[in-house]
N, C-alpha and C positions, 0 to 999 in steps of 0.2 A: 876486486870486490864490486856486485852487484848494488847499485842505486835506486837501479831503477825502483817505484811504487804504483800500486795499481790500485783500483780502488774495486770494494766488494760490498754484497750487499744480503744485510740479514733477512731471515725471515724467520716466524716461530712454530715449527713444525708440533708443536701442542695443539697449537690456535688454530690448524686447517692452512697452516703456510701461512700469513698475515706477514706484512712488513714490518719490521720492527728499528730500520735503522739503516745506514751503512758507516765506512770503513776507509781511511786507505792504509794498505799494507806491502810488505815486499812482494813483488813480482815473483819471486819464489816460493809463496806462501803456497801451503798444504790444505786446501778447504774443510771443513768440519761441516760437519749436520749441521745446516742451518744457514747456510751461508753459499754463498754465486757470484762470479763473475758475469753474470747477465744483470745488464740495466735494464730498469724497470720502462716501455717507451713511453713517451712523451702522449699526455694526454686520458691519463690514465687517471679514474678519480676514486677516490679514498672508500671504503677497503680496499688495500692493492693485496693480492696474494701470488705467491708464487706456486706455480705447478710443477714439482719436480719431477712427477715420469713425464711431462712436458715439456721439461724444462724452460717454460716463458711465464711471466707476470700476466696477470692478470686484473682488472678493475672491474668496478660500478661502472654498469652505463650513463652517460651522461645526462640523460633524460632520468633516469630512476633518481639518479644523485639529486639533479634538480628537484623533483617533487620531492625528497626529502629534505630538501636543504632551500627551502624557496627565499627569495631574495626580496627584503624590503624595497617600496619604492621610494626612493630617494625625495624627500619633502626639506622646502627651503625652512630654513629656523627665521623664526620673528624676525633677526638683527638683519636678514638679509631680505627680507620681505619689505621691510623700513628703507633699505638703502636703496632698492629698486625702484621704491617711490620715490625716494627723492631724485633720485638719477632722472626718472620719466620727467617729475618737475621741471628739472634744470633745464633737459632738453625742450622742451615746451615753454 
């Protein structure tokens, strides 16, 4: 008897291929609509789709993802603002 498991990866062919998840199953599994043993590559940012007469995954470019997704800048809170002074104090 077979052990082996592999793992696979949904997608929702309603939605235009979208990711929707994956899976691990037997190594002998029979794939259904909607589902691939291709991994999505590394690097890839959110909508991921997959292209089936393609068969490869697809993403956002990085730069797009960014301007929709911009990233605060990191600003110290009061309590840590206070402890820097006194830090500089001590050293001084």
């Amino acid at each position: 008897m077979d052990n082996d498991m592999v793992q696979i990866w949904y997608y929702d062919i309603e939605n235009g291929g979208v990711y929707t998840g994956t899976d691990v199953v037997p190594a002998n599994h029979v794939l259904q609509v909607g589902e691939t043993f291709i991994r999505p590559e590394d690097g890839l940012y959110w909508p991921i789709y997959f292209v089936a007469d393609k068969q490869r995954w697809i993403g956002t470019p990085k730069e797009q993802w960014l301007k929709e997704h911009p990233q605060p800048k990191p600003e110290p809170d009061p309590q840590q603002v206070a402890l820097a002074g006194l830090l500089k104090d001590v050293a001084t």
